[in-house]
N, C-alpha and C positions, 0 to 999 in steps of 0.2 A: 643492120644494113651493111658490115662493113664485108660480111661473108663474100658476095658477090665483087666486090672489090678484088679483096684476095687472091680470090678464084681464079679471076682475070688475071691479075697481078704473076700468078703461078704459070698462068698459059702462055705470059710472056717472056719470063725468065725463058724457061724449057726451049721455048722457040728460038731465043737468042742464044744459050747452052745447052743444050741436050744430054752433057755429061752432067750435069749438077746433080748430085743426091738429095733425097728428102731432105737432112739436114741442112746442108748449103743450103738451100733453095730457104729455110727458116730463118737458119743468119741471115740470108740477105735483105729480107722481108722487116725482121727486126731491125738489126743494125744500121738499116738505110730509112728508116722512120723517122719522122719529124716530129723533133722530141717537143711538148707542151711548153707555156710558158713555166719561168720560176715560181712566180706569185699564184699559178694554178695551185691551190694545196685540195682540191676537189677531182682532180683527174682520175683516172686509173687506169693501168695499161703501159704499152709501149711506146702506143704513141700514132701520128696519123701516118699512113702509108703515103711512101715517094715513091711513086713506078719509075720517077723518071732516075732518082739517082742509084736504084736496086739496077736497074737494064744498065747503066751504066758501069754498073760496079759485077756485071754477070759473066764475064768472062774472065774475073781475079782471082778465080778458083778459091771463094771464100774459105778462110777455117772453121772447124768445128767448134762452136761452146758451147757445152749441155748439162749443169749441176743439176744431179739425179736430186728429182722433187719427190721423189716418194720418200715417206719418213721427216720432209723438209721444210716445205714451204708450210707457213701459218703454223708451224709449231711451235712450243713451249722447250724450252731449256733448258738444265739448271746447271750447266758446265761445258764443259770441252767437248765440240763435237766433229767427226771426222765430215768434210765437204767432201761428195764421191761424186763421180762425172768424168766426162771426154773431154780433153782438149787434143783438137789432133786437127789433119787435114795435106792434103797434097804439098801444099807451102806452107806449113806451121811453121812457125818461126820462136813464139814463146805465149807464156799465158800469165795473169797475173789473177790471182783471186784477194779479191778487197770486201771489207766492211766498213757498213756506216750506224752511228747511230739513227735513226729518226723519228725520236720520241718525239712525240709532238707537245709543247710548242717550239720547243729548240728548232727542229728541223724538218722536213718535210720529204718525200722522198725524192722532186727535182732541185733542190738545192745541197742536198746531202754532199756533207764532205768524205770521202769512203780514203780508209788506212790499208795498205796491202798487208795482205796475211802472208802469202806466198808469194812466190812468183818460180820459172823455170823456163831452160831451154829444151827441156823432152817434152816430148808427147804422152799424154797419158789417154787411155783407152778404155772408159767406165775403171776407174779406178780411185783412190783416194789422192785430192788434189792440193787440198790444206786441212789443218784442224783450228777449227775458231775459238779460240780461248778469250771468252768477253771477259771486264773487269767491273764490269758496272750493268746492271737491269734494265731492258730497256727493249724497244723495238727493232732490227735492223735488218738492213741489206746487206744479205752476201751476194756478190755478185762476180761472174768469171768472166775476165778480157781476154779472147786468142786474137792475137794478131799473127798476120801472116806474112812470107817476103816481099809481098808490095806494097805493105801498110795496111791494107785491109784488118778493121776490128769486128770480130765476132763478140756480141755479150749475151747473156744468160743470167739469169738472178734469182734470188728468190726471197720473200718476205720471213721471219723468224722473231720470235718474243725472248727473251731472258729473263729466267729470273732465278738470279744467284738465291735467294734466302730462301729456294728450295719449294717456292708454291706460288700457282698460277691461278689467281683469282680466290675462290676458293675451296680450289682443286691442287693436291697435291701432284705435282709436275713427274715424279717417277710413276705414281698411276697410272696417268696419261699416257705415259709414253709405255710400259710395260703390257698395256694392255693391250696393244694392238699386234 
């Protein structure tokens, strides 16, 4: 049901900005979502849409965040991986890319305490943003903050497994990934 939301959601931005790109128009949509409670550890998503604070927020010429998902999200690990993606936009101002763990029961993914990998004041443009060097096995969030010069924060994330001792389940982890 929330498609038609959306939809609407997009036909108002556009009306209110007309310059806004695909992207903006996704930051704005995410970023201005009204994130679930802590104690929800059942949710999934980004969360419920605010038309009212995205129209608000549609004239800040949002930044770009986009950690390229392909190769990314819900995959398995077993080492140092480069994070590739855009951080850019008219008023980019800087980006921060952080991880968390949220193996569950320790943490869950709206309580997650997230470590910055990176951070910068350039734009980067589909390119490599940080490399994630975990120390311990586990579940996490990578996730990229652009902010822009009005404050304005774009995020972008993506879900990721670890597993240092080299095996996911019991399925060898460079299999996985070599095969595709």
């Amino acid at each position: 049901m929330s498609t038609p939301f959306v939809s609407g959601l997009v036909g108002l931005l556009l009306s209110e900005n007309s310059s806004l790109t695909v992207e903006q128009v996704k930051a704005l949509i995410k970023s201005t979502a009204d994130k679930p409670a802590l104690n929800n550890k059942f949710y999934i998503g980004i969360g419920r849409v605010n038309a009212s604070r995205a129209l608000q927020n549609a004239n800040k010429n949002p930044a770009v965040a986009r950690i390229n998902h392909t190769g990314l999200d819900g995959e398995f690990f077993t080492g140092a991986t480069a994070i590739k993606g855009t951080a850019n936009g008219q008023t980019f101002n800087q980006y921060y890319v952080e991880a968390a763990d949220v193996t569950w029961p320790n943490s869950n993914v709206y309580n997650a305490n997230f470590v910055n990998i990176a951070s910068s004041n350039s734009p980067v443009d589909d390119g490599i943003l940080a490399i994630f060097s975990p120390t311990t096995s586990g579940k996490y969030i990578i996730r990229l903050r652009v902010i822009n010069t009005a404050g304005f924060e774009s995020i972008d994330q993506v879900f990721v497994t670890v597993s240092l001792n080299n095996q996911c389940g019991d399925v060898n982890a460079n299999t996985v990934l070599n095969s595709r």
